[in-house]
Backbone as CSV, one residue per row, in Angstrom:
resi,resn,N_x,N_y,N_z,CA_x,CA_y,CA_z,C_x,C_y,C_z
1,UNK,-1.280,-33.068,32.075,-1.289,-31.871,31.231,-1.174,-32.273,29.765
2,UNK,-1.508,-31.811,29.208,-2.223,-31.640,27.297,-1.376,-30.961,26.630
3,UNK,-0.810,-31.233,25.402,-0.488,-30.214,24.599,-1.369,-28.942,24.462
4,UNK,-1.303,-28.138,23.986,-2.218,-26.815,23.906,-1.733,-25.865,23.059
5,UNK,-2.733,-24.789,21.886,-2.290,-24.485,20.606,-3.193,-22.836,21.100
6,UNK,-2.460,-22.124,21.292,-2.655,-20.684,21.134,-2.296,-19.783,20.176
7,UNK,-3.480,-18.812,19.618,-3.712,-17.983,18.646,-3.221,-16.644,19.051
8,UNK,-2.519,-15.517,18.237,-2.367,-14.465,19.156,-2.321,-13.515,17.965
9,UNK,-1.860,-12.072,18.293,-1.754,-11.196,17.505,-0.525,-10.795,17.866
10,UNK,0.507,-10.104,16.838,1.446,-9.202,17.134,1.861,-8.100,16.407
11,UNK,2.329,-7.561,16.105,2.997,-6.292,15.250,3.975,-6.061,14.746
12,UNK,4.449,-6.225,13.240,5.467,-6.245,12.664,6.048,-4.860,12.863
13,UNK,7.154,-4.819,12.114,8.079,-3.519,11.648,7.498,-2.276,11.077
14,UNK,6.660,-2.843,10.185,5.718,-2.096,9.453,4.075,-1.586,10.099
15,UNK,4.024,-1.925,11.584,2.646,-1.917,12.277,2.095,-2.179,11.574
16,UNK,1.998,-3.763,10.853,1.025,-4.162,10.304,0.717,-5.259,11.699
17,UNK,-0.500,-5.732,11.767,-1.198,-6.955,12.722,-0.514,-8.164,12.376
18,UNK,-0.455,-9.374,12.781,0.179,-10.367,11.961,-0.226,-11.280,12.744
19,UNK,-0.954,-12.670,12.406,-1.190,-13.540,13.264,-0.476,-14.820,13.532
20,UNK,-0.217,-15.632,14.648,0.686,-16.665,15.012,-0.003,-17.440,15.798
21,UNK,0.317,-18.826,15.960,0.014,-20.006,16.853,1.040,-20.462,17.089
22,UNK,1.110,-20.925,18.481,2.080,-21.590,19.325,1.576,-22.921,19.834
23,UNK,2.231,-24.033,19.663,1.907,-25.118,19.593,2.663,-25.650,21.298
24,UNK,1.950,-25.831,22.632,3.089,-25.539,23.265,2.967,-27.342,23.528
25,UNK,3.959,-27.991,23.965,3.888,-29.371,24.413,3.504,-29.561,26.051
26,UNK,2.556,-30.799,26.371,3.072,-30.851,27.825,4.076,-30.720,28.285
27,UNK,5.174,-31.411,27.690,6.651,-31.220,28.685,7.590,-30.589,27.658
28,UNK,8.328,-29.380,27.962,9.073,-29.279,26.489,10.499,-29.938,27.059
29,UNK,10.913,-30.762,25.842,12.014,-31.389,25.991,13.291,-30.948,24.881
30,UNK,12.962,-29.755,24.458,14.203,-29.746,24.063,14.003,-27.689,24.288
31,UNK,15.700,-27.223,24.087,15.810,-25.931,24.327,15.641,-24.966,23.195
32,UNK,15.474,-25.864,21.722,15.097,-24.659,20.753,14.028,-25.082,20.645
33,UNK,13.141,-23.532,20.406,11.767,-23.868,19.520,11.961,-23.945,18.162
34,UNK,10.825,-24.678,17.552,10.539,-24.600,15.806,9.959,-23.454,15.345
35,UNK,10.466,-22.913,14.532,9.201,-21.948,14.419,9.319,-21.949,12.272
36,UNK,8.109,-22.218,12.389,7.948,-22.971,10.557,7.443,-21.531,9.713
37,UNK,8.193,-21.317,8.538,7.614,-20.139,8.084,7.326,-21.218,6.524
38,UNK,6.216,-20.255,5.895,5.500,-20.981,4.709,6.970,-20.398,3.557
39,UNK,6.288,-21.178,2.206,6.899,-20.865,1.278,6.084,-20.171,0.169
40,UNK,6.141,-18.610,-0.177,5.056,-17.447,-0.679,4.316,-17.051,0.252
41,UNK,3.461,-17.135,-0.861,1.964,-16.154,-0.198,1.332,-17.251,0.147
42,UNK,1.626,-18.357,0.847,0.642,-19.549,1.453,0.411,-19.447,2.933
43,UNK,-0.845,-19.854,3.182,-1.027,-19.804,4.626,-0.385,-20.091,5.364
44,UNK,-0.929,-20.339,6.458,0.173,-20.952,7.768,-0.250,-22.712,8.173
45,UNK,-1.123,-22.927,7.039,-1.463,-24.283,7.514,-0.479,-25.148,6.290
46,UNK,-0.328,-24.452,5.494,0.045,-24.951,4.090,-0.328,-26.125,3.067
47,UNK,0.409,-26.546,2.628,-0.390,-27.394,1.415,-0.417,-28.831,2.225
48,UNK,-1.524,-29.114,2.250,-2.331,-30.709,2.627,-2.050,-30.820,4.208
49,UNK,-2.380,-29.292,4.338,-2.547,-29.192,5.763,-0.610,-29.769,6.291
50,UNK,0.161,-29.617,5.597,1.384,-30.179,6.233,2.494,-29.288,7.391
51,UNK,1.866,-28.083,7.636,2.711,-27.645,9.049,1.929,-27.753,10.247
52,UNK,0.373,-27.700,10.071,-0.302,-28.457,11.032,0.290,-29.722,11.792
53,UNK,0.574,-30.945,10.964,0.667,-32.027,10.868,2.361,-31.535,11.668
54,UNK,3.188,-31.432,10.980,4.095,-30.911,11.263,4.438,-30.389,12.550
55,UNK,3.387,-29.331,13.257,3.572,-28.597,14.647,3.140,-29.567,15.252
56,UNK,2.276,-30.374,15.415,1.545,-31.168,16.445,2.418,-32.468,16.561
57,UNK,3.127,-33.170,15.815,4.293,-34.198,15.682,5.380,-33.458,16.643
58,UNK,5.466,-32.298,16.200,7.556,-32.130,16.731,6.728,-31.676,18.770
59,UNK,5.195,-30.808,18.930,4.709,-30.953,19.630,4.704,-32.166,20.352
60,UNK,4.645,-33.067,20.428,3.790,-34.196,21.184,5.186,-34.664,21.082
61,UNK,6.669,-33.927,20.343,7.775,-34.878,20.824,8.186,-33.980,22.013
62,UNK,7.839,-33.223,22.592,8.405,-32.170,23.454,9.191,-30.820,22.746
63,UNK,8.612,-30.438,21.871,9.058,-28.924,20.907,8.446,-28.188,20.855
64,UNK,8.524,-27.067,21.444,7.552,-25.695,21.342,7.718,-25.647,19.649
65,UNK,6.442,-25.660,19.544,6.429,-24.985,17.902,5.458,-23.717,17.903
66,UNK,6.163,-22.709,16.200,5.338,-21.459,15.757,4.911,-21.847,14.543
67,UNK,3.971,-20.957,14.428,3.210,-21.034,12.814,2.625,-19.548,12.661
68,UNK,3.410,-19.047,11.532,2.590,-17.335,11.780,2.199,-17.402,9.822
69,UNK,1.605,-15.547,10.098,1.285,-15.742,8.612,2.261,-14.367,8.348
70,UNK,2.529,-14.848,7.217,3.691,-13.104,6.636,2.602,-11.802,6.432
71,UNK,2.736,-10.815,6.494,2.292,-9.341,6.092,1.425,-9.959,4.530
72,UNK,0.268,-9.566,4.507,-0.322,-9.317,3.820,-0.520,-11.028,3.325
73,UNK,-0.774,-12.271,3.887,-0.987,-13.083,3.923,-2.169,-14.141,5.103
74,UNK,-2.649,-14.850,4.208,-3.543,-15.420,5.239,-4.265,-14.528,6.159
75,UNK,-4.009,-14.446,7.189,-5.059,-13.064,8.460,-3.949,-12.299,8.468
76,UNK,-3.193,-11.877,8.224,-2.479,-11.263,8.832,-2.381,-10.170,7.725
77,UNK,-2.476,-8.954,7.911,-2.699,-7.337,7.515,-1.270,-6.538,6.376
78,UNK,-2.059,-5.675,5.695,-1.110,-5.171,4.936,-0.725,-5.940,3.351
79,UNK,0.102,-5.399,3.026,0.744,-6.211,1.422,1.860,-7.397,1.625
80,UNK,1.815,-8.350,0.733,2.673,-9.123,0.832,3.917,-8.507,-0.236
81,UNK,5.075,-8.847,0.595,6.428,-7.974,-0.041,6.944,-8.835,-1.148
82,UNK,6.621,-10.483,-0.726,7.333,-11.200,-1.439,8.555,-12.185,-0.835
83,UNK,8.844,-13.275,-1.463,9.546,-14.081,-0.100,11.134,-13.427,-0.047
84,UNK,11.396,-12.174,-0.460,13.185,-11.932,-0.905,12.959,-10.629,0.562
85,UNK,11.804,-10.419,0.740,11.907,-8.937,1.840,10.984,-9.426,3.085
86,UNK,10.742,-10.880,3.497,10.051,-11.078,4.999,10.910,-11.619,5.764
87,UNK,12.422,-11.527,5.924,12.981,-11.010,6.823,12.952,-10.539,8.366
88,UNK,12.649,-9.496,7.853,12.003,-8.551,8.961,10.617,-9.345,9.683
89,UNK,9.755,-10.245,9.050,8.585,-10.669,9.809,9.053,-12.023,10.345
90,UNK,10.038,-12.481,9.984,10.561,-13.761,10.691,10.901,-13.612,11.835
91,UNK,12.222,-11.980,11.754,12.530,-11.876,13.049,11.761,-11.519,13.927
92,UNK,10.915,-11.047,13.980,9.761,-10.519,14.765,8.768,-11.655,15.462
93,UNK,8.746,-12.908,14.395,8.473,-13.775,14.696,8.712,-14.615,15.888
94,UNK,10.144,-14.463,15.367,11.571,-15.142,16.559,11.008,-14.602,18.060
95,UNK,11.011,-12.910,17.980,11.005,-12.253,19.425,10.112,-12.464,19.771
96,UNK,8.687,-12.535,19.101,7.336,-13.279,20.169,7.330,-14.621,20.660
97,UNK,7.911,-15.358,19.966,7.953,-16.965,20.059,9.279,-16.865,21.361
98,UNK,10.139,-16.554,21.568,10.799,-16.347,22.345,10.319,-15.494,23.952
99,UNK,9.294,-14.672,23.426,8.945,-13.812,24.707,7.711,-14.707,25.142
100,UNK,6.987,-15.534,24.427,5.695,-16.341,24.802,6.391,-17.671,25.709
101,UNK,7.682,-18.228,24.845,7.597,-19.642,25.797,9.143,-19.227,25.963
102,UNK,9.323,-18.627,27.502,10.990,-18.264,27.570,11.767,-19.638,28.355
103,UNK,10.897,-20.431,28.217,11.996,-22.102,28.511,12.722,-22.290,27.256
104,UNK,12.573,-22.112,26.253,13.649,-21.858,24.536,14.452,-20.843,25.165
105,UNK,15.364,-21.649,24.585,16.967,-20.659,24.431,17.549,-20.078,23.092
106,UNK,16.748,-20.921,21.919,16.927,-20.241,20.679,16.244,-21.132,19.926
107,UNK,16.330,-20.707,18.561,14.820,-21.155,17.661,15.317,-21.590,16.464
108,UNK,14.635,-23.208,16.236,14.949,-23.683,14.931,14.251,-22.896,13.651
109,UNK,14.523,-22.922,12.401,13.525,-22.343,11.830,12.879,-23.017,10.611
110,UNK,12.533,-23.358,10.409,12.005,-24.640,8.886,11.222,-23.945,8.001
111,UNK,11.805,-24.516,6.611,11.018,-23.741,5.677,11.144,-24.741,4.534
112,UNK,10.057,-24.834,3.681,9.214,-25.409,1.999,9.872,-24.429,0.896
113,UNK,10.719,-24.707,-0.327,10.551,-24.088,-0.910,11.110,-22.836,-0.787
114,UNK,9.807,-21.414,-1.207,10.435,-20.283,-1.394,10.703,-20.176,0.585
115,UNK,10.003,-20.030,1.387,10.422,-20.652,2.955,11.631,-21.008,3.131
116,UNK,12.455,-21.962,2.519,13.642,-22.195,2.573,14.361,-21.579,2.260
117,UNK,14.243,-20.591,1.268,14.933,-19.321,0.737,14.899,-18.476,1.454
118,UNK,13.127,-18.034,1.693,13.593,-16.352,2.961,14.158,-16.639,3.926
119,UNK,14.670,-18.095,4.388,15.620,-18.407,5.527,16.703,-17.799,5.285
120,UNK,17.352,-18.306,3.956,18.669,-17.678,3.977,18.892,-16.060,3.497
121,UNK,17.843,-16.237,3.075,17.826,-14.571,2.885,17.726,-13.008,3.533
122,UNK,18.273,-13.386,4.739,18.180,-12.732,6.187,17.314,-13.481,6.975
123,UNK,16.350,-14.171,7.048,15.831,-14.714,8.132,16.641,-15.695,9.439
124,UNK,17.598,-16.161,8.873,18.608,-16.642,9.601,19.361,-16.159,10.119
125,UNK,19.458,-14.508,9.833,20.623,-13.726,10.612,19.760,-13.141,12.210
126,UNK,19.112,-13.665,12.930,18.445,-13.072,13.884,19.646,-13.995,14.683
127,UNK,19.741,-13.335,15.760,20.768,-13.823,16.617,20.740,-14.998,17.665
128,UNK,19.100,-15.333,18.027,18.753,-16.446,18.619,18.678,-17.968,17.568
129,UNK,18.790,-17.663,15.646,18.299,-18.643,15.488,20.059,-20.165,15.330
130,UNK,19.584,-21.261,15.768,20.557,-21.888,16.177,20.908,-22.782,14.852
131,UNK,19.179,-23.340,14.461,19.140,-24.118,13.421,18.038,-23.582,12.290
132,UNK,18.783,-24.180,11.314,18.041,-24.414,9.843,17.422,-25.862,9.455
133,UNK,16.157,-25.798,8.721,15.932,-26.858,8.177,15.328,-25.993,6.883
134,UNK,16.167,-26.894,5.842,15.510,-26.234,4.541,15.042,-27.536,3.609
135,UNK,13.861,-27.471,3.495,13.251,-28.379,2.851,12.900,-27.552,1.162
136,UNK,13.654,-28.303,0.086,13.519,-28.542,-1.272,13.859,-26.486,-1.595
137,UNK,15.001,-25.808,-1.315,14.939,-24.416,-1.605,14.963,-24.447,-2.638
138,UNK,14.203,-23.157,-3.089,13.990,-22.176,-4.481,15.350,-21.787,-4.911
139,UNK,15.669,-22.157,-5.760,16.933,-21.303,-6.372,16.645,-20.656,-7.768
140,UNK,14.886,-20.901,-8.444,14.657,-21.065,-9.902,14.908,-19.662,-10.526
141,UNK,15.836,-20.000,-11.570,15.826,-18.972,-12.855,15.754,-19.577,-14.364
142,UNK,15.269,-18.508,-14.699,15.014,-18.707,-16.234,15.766,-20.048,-17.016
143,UNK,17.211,-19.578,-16.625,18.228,-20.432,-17.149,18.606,-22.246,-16.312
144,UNK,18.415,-22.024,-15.173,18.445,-23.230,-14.079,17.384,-24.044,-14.645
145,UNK,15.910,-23.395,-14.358,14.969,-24.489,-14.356,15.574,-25.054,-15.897
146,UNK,15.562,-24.480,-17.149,15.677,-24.919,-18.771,17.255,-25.961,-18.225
147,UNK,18.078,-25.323,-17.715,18.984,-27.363,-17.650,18.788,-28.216,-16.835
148,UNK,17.772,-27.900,-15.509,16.903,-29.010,-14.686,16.021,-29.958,-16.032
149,UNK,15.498,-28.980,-16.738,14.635,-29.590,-17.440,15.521,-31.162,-18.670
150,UNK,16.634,-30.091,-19.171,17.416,-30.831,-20.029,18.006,-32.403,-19.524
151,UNK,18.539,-31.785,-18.421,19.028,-32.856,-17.457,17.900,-33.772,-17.055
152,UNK,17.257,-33.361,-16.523,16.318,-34.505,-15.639,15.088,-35.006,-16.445
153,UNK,14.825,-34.280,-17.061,12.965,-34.145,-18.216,13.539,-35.293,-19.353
154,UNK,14.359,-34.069,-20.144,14.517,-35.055,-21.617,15.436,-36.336,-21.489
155,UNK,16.180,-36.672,-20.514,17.210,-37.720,-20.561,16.486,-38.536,-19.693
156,UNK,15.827,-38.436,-18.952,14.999,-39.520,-18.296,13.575,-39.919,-19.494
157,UNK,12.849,-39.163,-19.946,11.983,-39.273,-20.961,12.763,-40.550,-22.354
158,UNK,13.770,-40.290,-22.603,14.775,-41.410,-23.492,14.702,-42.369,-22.866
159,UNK,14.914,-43.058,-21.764,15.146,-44.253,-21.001,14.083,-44.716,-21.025
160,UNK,12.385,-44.127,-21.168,11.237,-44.960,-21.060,10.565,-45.403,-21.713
161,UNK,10.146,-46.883,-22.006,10.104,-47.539,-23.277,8.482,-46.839,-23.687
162,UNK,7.789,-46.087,-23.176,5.904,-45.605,-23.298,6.860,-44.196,-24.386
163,UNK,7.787,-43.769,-23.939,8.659,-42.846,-24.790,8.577,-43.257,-26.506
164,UNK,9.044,-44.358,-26.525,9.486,-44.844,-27.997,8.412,-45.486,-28.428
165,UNK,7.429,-45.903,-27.587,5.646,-45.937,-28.209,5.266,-45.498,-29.156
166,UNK,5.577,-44.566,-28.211,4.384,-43.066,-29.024,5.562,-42.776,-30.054
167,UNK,6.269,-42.517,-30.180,7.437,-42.488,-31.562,7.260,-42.957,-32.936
168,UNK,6.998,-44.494,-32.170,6.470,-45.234,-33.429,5.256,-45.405,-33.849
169,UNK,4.434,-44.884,-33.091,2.963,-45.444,-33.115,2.315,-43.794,-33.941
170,UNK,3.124,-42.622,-33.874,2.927,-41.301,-34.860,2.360,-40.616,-33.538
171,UNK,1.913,-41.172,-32.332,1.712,-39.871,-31.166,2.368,-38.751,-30.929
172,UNK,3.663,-38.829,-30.685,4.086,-38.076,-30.053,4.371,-36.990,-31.587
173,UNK,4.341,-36.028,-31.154,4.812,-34.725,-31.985,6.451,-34.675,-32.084
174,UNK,6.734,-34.821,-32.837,8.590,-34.960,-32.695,9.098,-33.444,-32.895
175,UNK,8.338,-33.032,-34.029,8.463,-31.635,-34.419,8.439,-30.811,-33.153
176,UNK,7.509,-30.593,-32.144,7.347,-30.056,-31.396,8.295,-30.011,-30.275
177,UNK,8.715,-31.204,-29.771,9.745,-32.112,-29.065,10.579,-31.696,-28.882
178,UNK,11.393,-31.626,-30.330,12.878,-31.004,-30.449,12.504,-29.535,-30.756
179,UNK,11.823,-28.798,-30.501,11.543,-27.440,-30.522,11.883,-27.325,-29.384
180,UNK,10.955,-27.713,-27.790,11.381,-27.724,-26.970,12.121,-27.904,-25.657
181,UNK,12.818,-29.105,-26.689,14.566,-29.773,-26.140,15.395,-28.299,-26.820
182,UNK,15.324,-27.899,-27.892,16.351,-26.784,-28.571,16.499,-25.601,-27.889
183,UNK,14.671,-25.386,-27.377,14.531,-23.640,-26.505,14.627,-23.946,-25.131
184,UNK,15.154,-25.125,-24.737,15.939,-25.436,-23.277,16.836,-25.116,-23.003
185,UNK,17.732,-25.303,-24.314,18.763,-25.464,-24.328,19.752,-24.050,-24.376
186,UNK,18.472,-23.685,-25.067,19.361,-22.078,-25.381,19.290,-21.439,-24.043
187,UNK,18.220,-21.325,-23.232,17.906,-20.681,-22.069,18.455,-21.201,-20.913
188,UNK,19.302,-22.329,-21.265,19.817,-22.891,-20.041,21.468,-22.412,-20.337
189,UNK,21.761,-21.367,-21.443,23.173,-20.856,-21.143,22.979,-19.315,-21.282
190,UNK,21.906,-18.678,-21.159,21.723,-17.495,-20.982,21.904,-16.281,-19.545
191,UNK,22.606,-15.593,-20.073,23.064,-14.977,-18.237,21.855,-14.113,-18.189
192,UNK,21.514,-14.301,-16.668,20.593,-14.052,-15.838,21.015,-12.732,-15.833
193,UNK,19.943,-11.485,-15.849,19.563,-10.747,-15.264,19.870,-9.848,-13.975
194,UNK,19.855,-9.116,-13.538,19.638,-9.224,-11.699,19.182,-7.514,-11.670
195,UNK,17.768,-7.471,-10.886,17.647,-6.154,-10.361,17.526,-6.385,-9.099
196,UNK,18.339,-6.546,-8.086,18.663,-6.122,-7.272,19.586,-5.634,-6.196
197,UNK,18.941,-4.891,-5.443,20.029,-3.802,-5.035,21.464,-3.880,-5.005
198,UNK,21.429,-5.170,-4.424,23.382,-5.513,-4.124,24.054,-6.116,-5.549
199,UNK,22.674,-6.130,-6.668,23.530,-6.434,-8.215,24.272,-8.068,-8.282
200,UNK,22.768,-9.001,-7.523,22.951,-10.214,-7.120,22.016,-11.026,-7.577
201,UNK,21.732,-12.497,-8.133,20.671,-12.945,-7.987,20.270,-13.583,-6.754
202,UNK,19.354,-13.673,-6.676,19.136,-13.830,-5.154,19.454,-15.481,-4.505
203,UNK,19.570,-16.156,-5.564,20.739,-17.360,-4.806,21.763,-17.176,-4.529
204,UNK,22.443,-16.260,-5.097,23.315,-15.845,-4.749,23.848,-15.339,-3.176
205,UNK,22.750,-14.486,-3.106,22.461,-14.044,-2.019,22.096,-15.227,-0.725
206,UNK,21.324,-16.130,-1.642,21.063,-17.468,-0.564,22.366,-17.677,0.023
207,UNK,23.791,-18.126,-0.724,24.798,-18.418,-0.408,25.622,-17.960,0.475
208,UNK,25.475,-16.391,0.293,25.920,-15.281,1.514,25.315,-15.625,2.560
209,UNK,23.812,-15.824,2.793,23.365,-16.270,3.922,23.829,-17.339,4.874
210,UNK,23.887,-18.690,4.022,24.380,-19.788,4.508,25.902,-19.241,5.553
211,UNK,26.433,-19.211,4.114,27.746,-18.743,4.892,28.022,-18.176,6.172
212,UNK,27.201,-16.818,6.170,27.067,-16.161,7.132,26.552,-17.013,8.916
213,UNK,25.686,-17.977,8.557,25.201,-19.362,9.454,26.243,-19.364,10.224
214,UNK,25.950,-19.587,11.390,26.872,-20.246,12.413,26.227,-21.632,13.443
215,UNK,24.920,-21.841,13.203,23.765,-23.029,13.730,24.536,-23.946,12.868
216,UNK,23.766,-25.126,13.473,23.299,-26.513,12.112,21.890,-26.768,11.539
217,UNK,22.422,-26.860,10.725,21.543,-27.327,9.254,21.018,-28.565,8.279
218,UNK,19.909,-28.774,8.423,19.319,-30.078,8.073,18.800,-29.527,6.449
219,UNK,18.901,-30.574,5.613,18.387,-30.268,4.059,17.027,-31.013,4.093
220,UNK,16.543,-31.261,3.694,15.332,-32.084,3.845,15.564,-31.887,1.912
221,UNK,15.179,-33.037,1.045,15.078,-32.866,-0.358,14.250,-34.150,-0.811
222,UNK,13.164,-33.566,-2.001,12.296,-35.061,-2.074,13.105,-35.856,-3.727
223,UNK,12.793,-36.796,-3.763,13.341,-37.621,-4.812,12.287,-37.024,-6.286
224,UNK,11.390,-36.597,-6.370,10.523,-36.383,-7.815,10.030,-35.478,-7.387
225,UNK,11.215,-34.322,-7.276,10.899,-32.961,-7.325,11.666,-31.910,-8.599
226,UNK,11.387,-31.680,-9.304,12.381,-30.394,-10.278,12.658,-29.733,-9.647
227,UNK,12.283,-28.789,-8.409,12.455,-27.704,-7.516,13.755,-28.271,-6.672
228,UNK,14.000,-29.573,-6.519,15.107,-29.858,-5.537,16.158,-30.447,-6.455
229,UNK,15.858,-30.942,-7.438,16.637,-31.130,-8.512,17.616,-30.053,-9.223
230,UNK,16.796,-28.709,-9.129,17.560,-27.739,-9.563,18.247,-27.374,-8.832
231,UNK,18.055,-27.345,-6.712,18.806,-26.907,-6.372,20.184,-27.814,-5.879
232,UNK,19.878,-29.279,-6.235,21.051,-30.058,-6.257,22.084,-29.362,-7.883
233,UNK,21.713,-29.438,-9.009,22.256,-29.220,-9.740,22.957,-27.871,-9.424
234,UNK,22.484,-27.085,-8.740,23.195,-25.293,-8.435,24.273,-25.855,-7.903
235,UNK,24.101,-26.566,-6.606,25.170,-26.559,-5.645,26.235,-27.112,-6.111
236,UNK,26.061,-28.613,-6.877,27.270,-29.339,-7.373,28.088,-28.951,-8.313
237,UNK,27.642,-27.721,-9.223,27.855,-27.153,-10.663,28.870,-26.011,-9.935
238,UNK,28.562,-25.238,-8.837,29.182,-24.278,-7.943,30.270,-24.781,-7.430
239,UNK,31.449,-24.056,-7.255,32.389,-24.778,-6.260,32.424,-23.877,-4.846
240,UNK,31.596,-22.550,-4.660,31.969,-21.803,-3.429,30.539,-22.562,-3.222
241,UNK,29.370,-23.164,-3.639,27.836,-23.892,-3.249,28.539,-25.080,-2.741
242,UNK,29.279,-25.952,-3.270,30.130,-27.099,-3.022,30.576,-27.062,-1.705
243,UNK,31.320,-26.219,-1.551,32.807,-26.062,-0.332,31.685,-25.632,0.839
244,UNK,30.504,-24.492,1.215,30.001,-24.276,1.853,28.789,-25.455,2.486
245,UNK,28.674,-25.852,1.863,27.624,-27.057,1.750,28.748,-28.349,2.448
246,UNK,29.601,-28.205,2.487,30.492,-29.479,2.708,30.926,-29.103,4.410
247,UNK,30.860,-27.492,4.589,31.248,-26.491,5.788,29.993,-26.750,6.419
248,UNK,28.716,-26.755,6.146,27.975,-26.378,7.007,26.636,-26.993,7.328
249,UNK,26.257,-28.124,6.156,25.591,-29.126,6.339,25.524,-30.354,6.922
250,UNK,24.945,-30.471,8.222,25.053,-31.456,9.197,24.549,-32.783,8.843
251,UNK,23.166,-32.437,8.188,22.742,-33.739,8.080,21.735,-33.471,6.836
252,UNK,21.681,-34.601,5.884,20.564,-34.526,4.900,19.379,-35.434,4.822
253,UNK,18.355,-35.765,4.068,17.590,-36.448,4.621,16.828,-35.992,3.064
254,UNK,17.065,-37.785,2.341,16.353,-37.452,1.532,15.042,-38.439,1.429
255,UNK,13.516,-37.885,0.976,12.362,-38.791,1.251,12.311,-39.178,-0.277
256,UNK,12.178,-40.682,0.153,11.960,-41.536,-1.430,10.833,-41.428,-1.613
257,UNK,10.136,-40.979,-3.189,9.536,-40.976,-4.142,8.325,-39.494,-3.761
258,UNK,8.954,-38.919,-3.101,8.247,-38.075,-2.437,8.442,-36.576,-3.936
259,UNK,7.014,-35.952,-3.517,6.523,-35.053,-4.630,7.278,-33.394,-3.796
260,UNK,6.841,-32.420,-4.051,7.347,-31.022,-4.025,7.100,-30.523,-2.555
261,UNK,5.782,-31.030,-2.489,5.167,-30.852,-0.572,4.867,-31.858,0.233
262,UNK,5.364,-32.987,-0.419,5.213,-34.291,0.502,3.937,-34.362,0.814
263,UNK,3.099,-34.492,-0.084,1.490,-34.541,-0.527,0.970,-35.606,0.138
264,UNK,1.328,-37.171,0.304,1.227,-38.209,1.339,0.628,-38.038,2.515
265,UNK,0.727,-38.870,3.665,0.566,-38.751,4.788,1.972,-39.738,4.921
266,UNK,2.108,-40.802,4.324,3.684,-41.020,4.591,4.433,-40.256,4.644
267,UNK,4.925,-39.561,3.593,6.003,-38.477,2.962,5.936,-37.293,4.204
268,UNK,4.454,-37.079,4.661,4.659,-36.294,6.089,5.056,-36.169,7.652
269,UNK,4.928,-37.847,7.484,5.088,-38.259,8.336,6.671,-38.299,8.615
270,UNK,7.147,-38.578,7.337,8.503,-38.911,7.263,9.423,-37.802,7.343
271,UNK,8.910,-36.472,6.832,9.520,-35.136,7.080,9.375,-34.987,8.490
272,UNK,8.059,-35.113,9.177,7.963,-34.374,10.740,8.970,-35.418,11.791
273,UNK,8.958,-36.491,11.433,9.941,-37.544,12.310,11.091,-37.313,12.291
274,UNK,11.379,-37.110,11.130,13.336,-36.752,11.014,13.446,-35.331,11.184
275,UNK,12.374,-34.548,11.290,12.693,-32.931,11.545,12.690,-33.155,13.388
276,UNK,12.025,-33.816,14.245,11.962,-33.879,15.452,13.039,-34.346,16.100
277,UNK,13.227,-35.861,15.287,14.931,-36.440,15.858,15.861,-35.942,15.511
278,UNK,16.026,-34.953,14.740,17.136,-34.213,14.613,17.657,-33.062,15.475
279,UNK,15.763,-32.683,15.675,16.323,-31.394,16.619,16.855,-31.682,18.156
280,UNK,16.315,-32.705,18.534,16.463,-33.881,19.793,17.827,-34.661,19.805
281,UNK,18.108,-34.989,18.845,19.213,-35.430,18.966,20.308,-34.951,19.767
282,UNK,20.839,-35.569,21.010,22.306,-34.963,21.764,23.205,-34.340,21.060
């Protein structure tokens, strides 16, 4: 017997259509399924083809895997809400992937990015899901990304001697430079905003989620990413991001020299291997 990859239809909350593939293995060897949600409005194959790559790896280790598309994304019908309100299409997700292969007893869930966010943003509160894998989460605001930038951009940019080149050689614009080292700076102590409902920003809200977690949780984070950079800088700068993160993170797993989507075929390889032995692991 063959692995084998079925297409289906189902019906959200909203009776919108929504489409999914189930990746099933010859033998399934472990009791949760994967089920991978994108990060935005991106398909279900995602960038460089990497949940493909992804389902057919944790597949061929013995893992039922899912791959669906959100409301108003890829084939699947209606408006896209945005990654703070698909929620509701995860869980829905959960109950087909659960009613298609009922040898799962409960469902990992993996997510890229903004993906890693609608995890914690209710997608994790469905009652079957056991585990998290959050690869590189969104935490970006106005003010975060401008001291990611300060921190990681301009103080690494000093250390490189092609830096002080162009300095001396009249390339580089200096004027310009310290314009936008100065308007970093300001925006990286500016209080955020918040329209929404609970009068939260929505990392915030990430945090409630976690908390709320009772599974284990894998980080997945790449080394030459700003997007994971910022959300290392949230957590360590936080002391309730700190203390929860110290509560509830099992295992981390960081890929060297790896970009935002692990663009490689190494870097993919290296995410789908440690996402499989983890879930396998006794």
């Amino acid at each position: 017997m063959e692995n084998t990859e079925t297409a289906f239809a189902f019906t959200n909350n909203a009776q919108h259509q929504l489409i999914g593939i189930i990746h099933h293995p010859a033998e399934i060897m472990s009791q949760a399924g994967l089920l991978i949600v994108v990060g935005g409005p991106q398909y279900r194959i995602g960038a460089h083809r990497q949940y493909v790559h992804l389902a057919r790896h944790c597949a061929k280790q013995g893992i039922p895997v899912m791959r669906f598309d959100y409301q108003g994304v890829g084939d699947s019908a209606g408006d896209y809400p945005g990654f703070e309100h698909v929620a509701p299409d995860i869980h829905e997700a959960i109950d087909q992937f659960i009613t298609r292969v009922p040898e799962i007893k409960s469902v990992a869930i993996w997510g890229l990015c903004e993906g890693a966010s609608a995890i914690l943003l209710g997608g994790a509160d469905h009652k079957a899901a056991s585990h998290i894998i959050l690869a590189n989460p969104w935490v970006r605001s106005e003010s975060g990304l401008a001291k990611a930038y300060v921190k990681h951009y301009y103080f690494d940019r000093l250390l490189r001697p092609e830096f002080w080149k162009k300095i001396f050689s009249g390339k580089l614009n200096i004027k310009a430079a310290i314009s936008g080292l100065f308007s970093n700076i300001k925006k990286a102590f500016v209080k955020e905003e918040t329209t929404n409902t609970d009068n939260r920003a929505f990392p915030d809200r990430m945090l409630s989620g976690l908390q709320r977690f009772q599974g284990e949780f894998l980080l997945i984070s790449s080394e030459n990413d700003l997007v994971a950079r910022e959300f290392d800088d949230l957590t360590s700068a936080d002391k309730e991001w700190r203390q929860t993160l110290k509560e509830k993170q099992s295992t981390r797993v960081d890929i060297a020299g790896s970009d935002h989507t692990f663009s490689s075929e190494e870097w993919r390889k290296q995410v789908a291997i440690r996402t499989a032995d983890w879930l396998l692991a006794p």
